[in-house]
N, C-alpha and C positions, 0 to 999 in steps of 0.2 A: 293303417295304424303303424304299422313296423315300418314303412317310408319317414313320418313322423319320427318315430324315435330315430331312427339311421338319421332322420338327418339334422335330430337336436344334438346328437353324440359328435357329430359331425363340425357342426359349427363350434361345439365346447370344442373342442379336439384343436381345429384353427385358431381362436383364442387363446387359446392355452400356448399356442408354437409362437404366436404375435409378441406376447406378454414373454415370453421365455428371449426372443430375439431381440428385443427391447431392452431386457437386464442385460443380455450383453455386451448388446453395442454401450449401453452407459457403462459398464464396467470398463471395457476396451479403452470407450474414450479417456474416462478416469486416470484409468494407469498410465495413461501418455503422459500427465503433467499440468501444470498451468500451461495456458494457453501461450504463447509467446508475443512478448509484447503488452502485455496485459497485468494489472495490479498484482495478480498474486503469482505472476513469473519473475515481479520487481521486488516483491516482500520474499517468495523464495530463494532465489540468486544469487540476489544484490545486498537486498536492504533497504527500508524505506525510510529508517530514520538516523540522525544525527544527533550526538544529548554535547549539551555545555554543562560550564559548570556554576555556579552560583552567581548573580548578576553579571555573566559572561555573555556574549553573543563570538568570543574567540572561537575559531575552530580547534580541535585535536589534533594529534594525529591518530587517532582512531577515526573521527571522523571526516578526514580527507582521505584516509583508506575507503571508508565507506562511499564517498562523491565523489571519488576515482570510478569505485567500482559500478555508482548511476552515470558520470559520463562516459562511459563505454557502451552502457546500456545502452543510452538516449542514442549514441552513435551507430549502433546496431539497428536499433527502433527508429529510424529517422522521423515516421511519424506520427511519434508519440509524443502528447504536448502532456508538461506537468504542472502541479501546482507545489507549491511549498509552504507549508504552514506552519509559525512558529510559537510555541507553547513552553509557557511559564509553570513554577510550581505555586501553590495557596498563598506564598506568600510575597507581602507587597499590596501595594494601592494596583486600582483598576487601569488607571493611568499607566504606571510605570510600566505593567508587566505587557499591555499591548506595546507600547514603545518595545519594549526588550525582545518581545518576541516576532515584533515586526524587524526588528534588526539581524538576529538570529535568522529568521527566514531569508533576509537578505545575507548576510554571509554565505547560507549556501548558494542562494541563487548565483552570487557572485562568483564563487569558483566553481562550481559548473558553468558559469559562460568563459571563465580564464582558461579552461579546461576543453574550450572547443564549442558548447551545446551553446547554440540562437537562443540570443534574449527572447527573443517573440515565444519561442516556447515552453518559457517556463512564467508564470505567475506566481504571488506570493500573498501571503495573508498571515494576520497575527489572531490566534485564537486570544493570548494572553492566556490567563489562568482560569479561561471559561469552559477547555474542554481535555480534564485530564486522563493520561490514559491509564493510569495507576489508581487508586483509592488510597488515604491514607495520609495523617499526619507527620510521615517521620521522614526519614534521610534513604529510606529506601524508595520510597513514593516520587519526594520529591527530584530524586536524580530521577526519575525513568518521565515524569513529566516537562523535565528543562530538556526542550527538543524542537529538531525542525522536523518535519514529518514531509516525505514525496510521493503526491498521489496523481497515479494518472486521470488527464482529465480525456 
């Protein structure tokens, strides 16, 4: 009987150390960071997106700072292929705003490859005004929606 108990206290006892070395190591890892090379190493870092400005697909100079700071990345990361995806705000026909924001995609694409990074690794796509990242009728929505977005594929 007291075998029994010794050696249910026993095995509670190892689980308990398993489960404790477990939180660890996930914390350990945690605090190292995103992973490198990796989505949320490029959203922490760098930056993953670019905003225009009202029926613009022009780049900034905010965001050629920013497609500066992804072709350095993509040059670090050799192999990491991206996609680039260009989004409109609510307003505008369906038509227009995939046009807009297929163009928009392509400008970044475009100087990210003037800037060094292989066509072959980057793709592009226009959400249009189908997939905003803001909610919101007004002028603050709408800037944070007129954008190319870079995601690692």
């Amino acid at each position: 009987m007291n075998i029994k108990i010794l050696s249910a206290f026993a095995a509670v006892a190892l689980l308990a150390a398993c489960e404790s070395s477990t939180d660890a190591t996930k914390t350990a890892g945690s605090a190292a960071g995103p992973v490198p090379g990796s989505q949320e190493d490029l959203v922490a870092n760098v930056g993953d997106r670019v905003f225009y400005a009202l029926d613009s697909s022009r780049l900034s100079a905010d965001s050629t700072a920013t497609l500066d700071r992804q072709s350095g990345w993509l040059a670090k990361y050799a192999q990491v292929n991206v996609q680039l995806a260009g989004n409109c705000d609510e307003r505008g026909t369906e038509e227009y705003n995939l046009a807009l924001g297929q163009r928009r995609a392509n400008a970044a694409r475009d100087y990210l490859v003037a800037h060094g990074v292989a066509a072959a690794r980057i793709t592009t796509i226009s959400y249009g005004k189908d997939r905003p990242t803001a909610l919101g009728s007004n002028e603050d929505a709408w800037k944070q929606n007129r954008n190319a977005i870079t995601s690692v594929r």
